[in-house]
C-alpha positions in Angstrom: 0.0 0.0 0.0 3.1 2.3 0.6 4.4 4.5 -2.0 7.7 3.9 -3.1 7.6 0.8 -2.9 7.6 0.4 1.3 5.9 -2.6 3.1 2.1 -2.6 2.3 -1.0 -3.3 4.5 -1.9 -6.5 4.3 -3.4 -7.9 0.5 -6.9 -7.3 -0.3 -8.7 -10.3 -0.9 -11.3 -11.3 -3.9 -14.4 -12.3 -2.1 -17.0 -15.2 -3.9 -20.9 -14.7 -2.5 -21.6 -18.3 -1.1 -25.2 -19.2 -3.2 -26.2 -19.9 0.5 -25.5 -16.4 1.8 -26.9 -14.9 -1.3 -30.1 -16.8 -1.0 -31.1 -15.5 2.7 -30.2 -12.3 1.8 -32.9 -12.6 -1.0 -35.7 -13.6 1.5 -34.5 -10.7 3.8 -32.7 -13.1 6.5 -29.3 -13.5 6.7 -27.7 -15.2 10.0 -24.6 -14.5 11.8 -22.4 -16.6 9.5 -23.7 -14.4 6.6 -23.5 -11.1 8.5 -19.5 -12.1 9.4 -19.4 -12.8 5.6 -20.3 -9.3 5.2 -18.1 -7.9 7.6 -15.2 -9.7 5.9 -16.2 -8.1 2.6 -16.5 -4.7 4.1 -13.0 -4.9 5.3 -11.7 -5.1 2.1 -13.5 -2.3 0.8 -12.5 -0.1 3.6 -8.8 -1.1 2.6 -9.6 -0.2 -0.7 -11.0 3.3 0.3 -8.4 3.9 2.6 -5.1 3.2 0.4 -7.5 5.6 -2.6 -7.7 8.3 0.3 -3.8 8.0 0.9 -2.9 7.9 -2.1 -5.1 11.3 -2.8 -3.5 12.7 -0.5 -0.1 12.1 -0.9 -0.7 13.5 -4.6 -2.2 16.3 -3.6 0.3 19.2 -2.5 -0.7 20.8 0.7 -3.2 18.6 1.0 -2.9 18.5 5.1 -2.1 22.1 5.8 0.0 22.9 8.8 -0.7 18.8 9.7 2.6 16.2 9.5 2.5 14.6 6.1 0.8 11.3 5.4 4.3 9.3 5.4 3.7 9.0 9.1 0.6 8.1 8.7 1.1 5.1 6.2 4.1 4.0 8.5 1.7 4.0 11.9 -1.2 2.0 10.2 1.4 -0.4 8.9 2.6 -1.3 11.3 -0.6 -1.0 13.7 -1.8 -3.8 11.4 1.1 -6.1 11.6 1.1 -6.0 15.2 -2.4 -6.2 16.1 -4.2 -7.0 13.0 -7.6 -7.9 14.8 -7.7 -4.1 16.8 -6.6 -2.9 13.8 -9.6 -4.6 11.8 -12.0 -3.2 14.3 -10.6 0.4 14.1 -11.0 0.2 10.4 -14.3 -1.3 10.5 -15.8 1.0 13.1 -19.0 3.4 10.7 -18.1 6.4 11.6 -15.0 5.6 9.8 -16.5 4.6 7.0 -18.5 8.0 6.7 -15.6 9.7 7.2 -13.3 8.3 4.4 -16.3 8.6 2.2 -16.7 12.2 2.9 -12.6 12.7 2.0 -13.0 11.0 -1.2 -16.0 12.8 -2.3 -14.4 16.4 -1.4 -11.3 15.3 -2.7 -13.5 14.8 -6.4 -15.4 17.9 -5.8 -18.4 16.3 -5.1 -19.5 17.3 -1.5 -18.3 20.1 0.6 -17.2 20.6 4.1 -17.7 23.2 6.8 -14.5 24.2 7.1 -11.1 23.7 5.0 -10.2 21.0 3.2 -7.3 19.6 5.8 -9.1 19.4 8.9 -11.6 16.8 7.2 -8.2 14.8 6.0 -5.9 15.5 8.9 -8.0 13.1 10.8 -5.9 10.9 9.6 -3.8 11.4 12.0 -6.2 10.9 14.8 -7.0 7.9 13.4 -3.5 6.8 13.2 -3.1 7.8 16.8 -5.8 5.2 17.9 -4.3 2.8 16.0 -0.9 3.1 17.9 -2.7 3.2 21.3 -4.7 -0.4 20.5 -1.4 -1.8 19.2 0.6 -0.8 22.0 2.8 1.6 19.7 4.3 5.1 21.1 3.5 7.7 18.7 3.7 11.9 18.3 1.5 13.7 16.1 -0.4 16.5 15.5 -4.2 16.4 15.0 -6.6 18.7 13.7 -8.9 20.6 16.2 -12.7 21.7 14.5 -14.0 24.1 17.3 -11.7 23.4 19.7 -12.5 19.2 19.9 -10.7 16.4 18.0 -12.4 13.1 17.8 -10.8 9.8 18.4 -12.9 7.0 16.5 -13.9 4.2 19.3 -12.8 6.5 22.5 -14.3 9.7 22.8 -13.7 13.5 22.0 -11.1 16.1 23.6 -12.3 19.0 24.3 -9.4 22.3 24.4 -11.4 25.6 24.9 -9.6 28.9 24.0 -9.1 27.2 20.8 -9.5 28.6 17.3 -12.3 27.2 15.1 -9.8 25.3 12.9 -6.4 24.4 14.7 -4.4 22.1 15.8 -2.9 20.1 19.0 0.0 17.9 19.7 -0.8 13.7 20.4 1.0 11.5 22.2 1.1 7.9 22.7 2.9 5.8 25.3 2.6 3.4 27.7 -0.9 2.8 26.8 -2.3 6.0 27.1 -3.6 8.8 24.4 -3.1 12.2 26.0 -4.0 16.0 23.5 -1.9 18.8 24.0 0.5 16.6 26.9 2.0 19.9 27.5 -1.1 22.2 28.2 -4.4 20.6 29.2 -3.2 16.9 28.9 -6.7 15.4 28.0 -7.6 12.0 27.0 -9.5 8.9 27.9 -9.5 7.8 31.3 -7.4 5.5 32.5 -8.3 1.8 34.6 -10.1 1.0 36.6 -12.8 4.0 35.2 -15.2 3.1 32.6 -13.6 3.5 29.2 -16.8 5.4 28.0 -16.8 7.6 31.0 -16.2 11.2 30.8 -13.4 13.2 32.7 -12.0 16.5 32.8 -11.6 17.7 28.8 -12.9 14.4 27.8 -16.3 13.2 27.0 -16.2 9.2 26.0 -17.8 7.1 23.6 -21.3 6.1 25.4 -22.6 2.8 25.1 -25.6 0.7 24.7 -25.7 -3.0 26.1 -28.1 -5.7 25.9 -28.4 -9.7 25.3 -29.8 -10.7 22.0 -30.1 -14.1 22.0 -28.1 -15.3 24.5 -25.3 -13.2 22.6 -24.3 -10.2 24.4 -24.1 -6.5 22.4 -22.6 -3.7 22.9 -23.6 -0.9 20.4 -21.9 3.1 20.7 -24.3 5.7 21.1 -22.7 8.1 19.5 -23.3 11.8 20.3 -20.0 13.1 19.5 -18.6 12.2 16.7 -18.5 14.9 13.9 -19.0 12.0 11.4 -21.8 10.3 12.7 -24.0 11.6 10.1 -25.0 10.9 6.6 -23.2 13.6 4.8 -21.5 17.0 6.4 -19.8 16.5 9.6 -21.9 18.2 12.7 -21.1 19.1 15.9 -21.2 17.5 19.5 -24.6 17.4 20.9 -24.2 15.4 24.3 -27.0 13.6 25.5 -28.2 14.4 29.1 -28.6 12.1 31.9 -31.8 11.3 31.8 -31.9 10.9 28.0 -28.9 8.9 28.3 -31.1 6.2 30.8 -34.4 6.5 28.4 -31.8 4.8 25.3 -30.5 2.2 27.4 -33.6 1.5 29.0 -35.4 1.3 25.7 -32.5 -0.1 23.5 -32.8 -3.4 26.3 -36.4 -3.8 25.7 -36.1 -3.8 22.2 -33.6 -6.0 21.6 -35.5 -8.3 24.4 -38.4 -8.0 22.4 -36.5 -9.2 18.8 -34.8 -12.1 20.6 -38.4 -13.4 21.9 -39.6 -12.8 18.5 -37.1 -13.9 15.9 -34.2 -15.2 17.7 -32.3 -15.3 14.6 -32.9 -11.9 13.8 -31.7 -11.0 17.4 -28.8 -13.1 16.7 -27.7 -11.5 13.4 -28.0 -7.8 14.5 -25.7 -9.3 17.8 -23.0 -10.1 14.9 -24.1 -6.6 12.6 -24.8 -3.6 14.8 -21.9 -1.1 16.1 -23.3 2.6 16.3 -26.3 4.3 16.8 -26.3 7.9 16.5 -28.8 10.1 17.5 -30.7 12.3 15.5 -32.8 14.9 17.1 -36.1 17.1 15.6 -38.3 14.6 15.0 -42.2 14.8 16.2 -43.5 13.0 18.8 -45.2 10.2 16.6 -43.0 10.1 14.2 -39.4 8.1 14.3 -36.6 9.5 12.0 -33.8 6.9 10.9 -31.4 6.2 8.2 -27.9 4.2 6.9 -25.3 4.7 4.5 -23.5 2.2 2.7 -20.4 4.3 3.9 -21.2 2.5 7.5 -21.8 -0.7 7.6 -22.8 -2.0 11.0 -24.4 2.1 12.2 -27.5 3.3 11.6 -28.9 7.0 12.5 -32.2 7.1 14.7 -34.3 9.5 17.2 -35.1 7.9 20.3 -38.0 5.4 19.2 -41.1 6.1 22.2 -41.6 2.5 22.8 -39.8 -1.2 22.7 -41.9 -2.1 19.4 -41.1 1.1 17.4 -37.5 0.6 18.6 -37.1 -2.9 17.0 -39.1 -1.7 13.8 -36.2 0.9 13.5 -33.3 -1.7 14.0 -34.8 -4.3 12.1 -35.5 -1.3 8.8 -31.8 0.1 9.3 -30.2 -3.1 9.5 -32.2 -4.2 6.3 -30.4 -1.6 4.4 -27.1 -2.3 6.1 -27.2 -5.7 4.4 -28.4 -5.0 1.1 -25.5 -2.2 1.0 -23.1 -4.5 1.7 -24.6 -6.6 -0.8 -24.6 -3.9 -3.3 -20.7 -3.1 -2.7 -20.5 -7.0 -4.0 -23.0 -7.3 -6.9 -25.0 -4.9 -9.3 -28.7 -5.7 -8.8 -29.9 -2.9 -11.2 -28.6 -1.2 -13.8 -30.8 2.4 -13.9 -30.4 6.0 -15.2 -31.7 6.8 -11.3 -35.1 8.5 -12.9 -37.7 9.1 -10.2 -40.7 7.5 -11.2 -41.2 4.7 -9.6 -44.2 4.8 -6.4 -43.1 3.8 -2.9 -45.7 3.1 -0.7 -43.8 4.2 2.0 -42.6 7.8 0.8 -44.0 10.9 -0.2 -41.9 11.4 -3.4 -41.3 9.4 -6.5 -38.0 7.0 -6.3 -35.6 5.8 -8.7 -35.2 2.0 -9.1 -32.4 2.0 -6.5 -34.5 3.6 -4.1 -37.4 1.2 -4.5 -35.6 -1.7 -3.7 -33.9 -0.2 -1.3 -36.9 0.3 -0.1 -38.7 -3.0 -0.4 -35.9 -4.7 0.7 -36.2 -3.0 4.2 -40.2 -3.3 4.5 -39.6 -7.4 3.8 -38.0 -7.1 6.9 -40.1 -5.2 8.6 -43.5 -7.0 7.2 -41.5 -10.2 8.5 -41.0 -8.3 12.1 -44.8 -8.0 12.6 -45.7 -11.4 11.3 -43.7 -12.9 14.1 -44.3 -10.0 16.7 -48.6 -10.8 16.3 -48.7 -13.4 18.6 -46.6 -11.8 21.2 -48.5 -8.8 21.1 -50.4 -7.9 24.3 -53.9 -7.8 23.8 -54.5 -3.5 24.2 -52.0 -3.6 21.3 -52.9 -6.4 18.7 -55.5 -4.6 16.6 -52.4 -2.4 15.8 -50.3 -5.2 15.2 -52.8 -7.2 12.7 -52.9 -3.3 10.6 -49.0 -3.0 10.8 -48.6 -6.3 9.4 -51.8 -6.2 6.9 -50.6 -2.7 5.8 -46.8 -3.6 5.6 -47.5 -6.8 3.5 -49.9 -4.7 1.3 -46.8 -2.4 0.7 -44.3 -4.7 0.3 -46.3 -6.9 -2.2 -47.1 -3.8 -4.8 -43.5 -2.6 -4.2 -42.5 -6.0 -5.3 -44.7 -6.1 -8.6 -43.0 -2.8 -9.5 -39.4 -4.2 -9.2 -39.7 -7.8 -11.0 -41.5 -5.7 -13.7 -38.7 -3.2 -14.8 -35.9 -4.0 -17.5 -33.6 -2.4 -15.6 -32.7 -5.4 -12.8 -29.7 -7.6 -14.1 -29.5 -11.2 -14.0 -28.4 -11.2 -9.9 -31.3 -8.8 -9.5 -33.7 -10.7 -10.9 -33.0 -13.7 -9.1 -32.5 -11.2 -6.3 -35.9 -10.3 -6.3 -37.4 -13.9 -6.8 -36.2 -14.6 -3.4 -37.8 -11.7 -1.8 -41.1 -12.3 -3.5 -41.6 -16.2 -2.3 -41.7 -14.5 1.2 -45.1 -13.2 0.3 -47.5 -15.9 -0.3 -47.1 -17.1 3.2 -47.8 -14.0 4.2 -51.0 -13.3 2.2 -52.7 -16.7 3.4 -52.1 -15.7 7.3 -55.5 -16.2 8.7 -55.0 -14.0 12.0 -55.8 -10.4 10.2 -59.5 -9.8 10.9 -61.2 -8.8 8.0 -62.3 -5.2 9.7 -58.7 -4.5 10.4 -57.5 -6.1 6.6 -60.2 -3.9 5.2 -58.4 -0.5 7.3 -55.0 -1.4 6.0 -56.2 -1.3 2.5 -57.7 2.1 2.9 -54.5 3.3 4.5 -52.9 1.5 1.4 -54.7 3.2 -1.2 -54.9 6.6 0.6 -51.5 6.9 0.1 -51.1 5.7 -3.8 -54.0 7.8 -4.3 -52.0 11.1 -2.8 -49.0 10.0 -4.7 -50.8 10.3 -7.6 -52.3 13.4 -7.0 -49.0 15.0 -6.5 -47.0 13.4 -8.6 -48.7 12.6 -11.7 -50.0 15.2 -14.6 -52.6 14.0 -17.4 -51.8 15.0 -21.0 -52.9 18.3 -21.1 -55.1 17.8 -24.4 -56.8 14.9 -22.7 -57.8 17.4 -19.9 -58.9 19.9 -22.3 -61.3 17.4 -24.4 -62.7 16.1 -21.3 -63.7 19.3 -19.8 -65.3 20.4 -22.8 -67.4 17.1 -23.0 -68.0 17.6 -19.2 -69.5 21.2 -20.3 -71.5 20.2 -22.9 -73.2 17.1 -21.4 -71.5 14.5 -23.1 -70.1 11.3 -21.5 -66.3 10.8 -20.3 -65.2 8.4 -23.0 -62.0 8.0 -25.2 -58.8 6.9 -24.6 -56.8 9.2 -22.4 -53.0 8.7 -22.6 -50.7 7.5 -19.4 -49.9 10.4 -16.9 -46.1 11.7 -16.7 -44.6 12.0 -13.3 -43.2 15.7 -12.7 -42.1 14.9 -8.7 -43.6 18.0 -6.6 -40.8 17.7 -3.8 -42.6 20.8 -1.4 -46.4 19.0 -1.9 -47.8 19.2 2.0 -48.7 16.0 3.1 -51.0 15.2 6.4 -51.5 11.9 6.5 -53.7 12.4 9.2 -55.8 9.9 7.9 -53.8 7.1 8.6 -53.0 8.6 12.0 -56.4 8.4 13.0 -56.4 4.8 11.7 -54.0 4.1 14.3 -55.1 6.4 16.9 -58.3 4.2 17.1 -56.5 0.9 16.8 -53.6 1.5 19.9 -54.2 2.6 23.3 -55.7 6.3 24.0 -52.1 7.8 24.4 -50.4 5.9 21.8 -49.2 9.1 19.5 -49.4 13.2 19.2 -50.6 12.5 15.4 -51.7 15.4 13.1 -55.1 16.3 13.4 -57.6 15.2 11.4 -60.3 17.0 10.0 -64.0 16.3 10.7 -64.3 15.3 6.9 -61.4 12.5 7.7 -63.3 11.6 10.6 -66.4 10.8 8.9 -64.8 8.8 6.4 -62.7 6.7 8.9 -65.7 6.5 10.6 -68.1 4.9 7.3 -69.9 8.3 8.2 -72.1 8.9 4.2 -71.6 12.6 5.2 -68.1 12.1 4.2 -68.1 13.6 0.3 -69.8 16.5 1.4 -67.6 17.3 4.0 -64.8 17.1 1.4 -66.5 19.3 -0.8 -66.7 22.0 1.7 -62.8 21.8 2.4 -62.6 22.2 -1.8 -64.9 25.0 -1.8 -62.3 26.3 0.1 -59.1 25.0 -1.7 -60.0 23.8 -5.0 -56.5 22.9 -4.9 -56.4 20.7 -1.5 -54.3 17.4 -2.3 -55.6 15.8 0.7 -59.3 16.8 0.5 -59.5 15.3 -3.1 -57.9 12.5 -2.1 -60.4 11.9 0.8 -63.4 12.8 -1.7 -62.3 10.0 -4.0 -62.0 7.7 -1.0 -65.3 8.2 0.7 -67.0 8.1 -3.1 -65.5 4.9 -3.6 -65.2 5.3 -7.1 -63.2 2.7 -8.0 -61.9 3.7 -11.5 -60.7 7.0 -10.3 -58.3 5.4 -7.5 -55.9 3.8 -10.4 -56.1 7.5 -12.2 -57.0 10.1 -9.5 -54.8 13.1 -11.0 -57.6 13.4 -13.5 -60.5 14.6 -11.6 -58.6 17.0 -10.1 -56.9 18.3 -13.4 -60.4 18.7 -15.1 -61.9 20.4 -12.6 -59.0 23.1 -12.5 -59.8 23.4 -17.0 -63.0 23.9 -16.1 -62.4 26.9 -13.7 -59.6 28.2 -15.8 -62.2 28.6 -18.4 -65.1 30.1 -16.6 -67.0 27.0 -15.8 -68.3 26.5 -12.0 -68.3 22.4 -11.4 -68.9 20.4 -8.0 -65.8 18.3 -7.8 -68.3 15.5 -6.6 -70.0 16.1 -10.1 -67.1 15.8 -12.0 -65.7 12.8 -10.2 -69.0 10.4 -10.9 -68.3 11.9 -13.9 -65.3 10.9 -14.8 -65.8 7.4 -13.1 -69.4 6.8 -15.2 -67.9 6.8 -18.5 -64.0 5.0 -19.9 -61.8 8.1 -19.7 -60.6 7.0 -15.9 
């Protein structure tokens, strides 16, 4: 790996998928055996990114400002792998390390940008190498980058040095098995046995963790508050958790994973062998749980604090679905796609490209799979909303599905890919413990949401509007073929969903969310109320525009050829005022839906 022809880290290896491991990826399983596959492969690829990011670097002039140069760098993790290869693996492999050399690479090609210059985002390189030394038992003096007066060390915590400026510098050492910053001023770093290594001391915040048995397998995850590359793009600052927020994680992270191991063992098991960070993200409402991954980190997923034990092992169960598949992506292309948004998810808001959707689907077989197994170990106050999170999800999964094995653009692994995630769902479909009440909420939920989609997504040929609101004007029926809708995404449509909140309101316990309000027209319709249409109409009156009250109209009309092509009503009855003509939009939906146009 050296330049110049000096010793190089070790050889990176050529890895075959095991047809096993491939196959229980494809359902949307994958045990320990396959997740340590993974882990394997990701080393390699982290080698491969690391020795790119070196090399950059070395190329570059100036690349590390006032920093050391990278020859000390490449000498440190040389020989930090030769001499402990398996801390040295861990190091390498932790996710925030991953997002990190991502982030170099990509503002190394001009494709992202930092919040401050160019070196401090690469000189952690050197902080990197000094955690190296310190696990391999290696004395070491360097010089790290400081970004508001802190310096992160991956795995142990963050030094703190105040009367610093925003982008500096302070001196490392390592000896005798201890990491101390600026050894001649504040002298911070972790602290020493018999404290916790996670604990905090003066100058020092640590690297908090999360533990829990998962299976009989103990796991320790980071909950990482700290680092400035715990997120999914630009590096952020500290935001330390307080004590009490600190307990509700543990406290709920224990549940959860109690919960998955009583559930699907084997799941438990897997994310035992796959999990390494969480990092918290903050902002998100009171009902609503924000998460995400990169393929950058395998092993860490992003999250807000989930309010109960069951959201909590949704979230881990979604996030570690994509873990996999990006690790799986890193080793085979599934899909070759120009990355056009087009395609509906019926879990998002805006139109995805093919990656996205299965992406997408891939996680939601997972967590369809979750509340298959989690039904019969629901407690009774909370099993109605079990049966709709599982009749909803497989709903979801299964269209989601359709879309993918349809489209040219899957290769060979992908469509094979895809055939082992669809012979998941006839099991699923022939369950016999959904009620048919609670079936029959999940598909309104289900079609409330492809019907909104389409609404804001989708625009009808504008001719096609035209002739139809002049046969609407002059009496004539809607008939005549009307060409396919193009999708032109609306990314700033507003979006309740309060619909589906109230479906769930009514299903869970009294307290079991703050979700929007609804209004009385989605109550009546919820509700089978035959008030509902004109309580629609009122909110139109209002806002012929109103995304959600046409959706709802269409819904409580139950005019079933207008759900598969619900942008039309909408787009005739905007020709029709544009040109002078006053229309009910309930007249011009059993319009539409008496005659062939819809």
């Amino acid at each position: 790996m050296q330049p110049d022809g000096r010793s190089a880290l070790a050889h990176v290896d050529h890895h075959d998928i095991p047809a096993a491991c491939f196959d229980e990826l494809a359902a949307g399983r994958g045990g320990p055996q396959t997740v340590r596959f993974l882990w394997t492969t990701e080393y390699s690829r982290r080698l491969l990114l690391l020795r790119a990011l070196l090399d950059t670097v070395a190329a570059t002039s100036g690349a590390l400002g006032p920093l050391p140069t990278v020859d000390t760098v490449w000498d440190t993790l040389t020989a930090a792998q030769q001499r402990a290869p398996a801390d040295f693996g861990e190091l390498l492999l932790h996710p925030q390390l991953g997002t990190w050399l991502g982030h170099c690479l990509r503002r190394l090609r001009h494709t992202a940008w930092g919040d401050g210059p160019l070196w401090c985002d690469l000189g952690h390189l050197h902080a990197v190498s000094a955690v190296a030394a310190l696990r391999a038992g290696l004395p070491l003096r360097t010089t790290v980058p400081l970004r508001d007066g802190t310096a992160m060390f991956p795995t142990l915590g963050l030094a703190r040095l105040p009367d610093r400026p925003r982008w500096g510098t302070a001196e490392v050492v390592v000896e005798a098995g201890r990491l101390l910053v600026d050894p001649y001023g504040a002298g911070v770093g972790p602290p020493e046995p018999p404290r916790a290594p996670d604990g905090d001391a003066p100058g020092w915040q640590g690297l908090r963790s999360l533990r829990a048995d998962a299976a009989g397998r103990p796991v320790t995850v980071w909950l990482d508050d700290i680092d400035p590359y715990r997120d999914l793009s630009e590096p952020l600052p500290p935001q330390r958790l307080g004590k009490d927020e600190l307990a509700r994680w543990r406290e709920r992270f224990g549940l959860a994973l109690d919960l998955l191991a009583g559930t699907d063992p084997a799941m438990a098991a897997a994310m035992a062998e796959g999990l390494r960070t969480i990092s918290e993200v903050r902002g998100a409402p009171a009902w609503m749980v924000l998460s995400a991954s990169s393929g950058d980190a395998f092993g860490g997923l992003l999250a807000s604090l989930p309010p109960d034990p069951v959201s909590f092992a949704v979230t881990l169960v979604h996030e570690f679905q994509h873990t996999k598949l990006g690790a799986l992506l890193h080793l085979l292309t599934l899909e070759r796609d120009g990355g056009a948004e087009r395609h509906y998810a019926p879990w998002r808001n805006d139109p995805r490209p093919l990656s996205g959707l299965l992406q997408g689907a891939y996680a939601f077989l997972g967590i369809t799979d979750f509340w298959c197994r989690y039904l019969d170990h629901a407690p009774p106050a909370g099993r109605p909303l079990a049966e709709f999170e599982f009749a909803l999800r497989r709903r979801q999964t299964q269209e989601a599905v359709r879309t993918l094995r349809a489209d040219p653009g899957l290769t060979a692994h992908g469509r094979r890919f895809l055939r082992g995630m669809a012979a998941r769902l006839p099991a699923w479909w022939s369950d016999p413990r959904i009620r048919p009440d609670i079936a029959a909420l999940a598909e309104l939920a289900a079609t409330d949401h492809r019907t909104g989609w389409r609404l804001r997504h989708l625009t009808p040929a504008p001719d096609d509007v035209r002739a139809l609101a002049r046969a609407f004007t002059a009496g004539a029926a809607a008939d005549g073929p009307v060409a396919e809708s193009t999708v032109v995404p609306d990314p700033v449509a507003p979006w309740s969903q309060a619909r589906t909140g109230l479906i769930r309101q009514r299903l869970a316990v009294p307290d079991a969310g703050d979700w929007p309000a609804p209004s009385a027209a989605d109550r009546a319709l919820v509700a089978g109320d035959p008030a509902a249409p004109d309580a629609y109409a009122r909110l139109l009156a209002g806002d012929p525009e109103d995304a959600d009250a046409w959706t709802g109209l269409l819904l409580a009309l139950a005019a079933r050829p207008l759900l598969h092509r619900p942008e039309l009503p909408r787009a005739v009855h905007r020709e029709l005022r544009m040109t002078g003509t006053t229309a009910d939009p309930r007249d011009v939906a059993r319009w539409l839906a008496a005659g062939t146009a819809a």
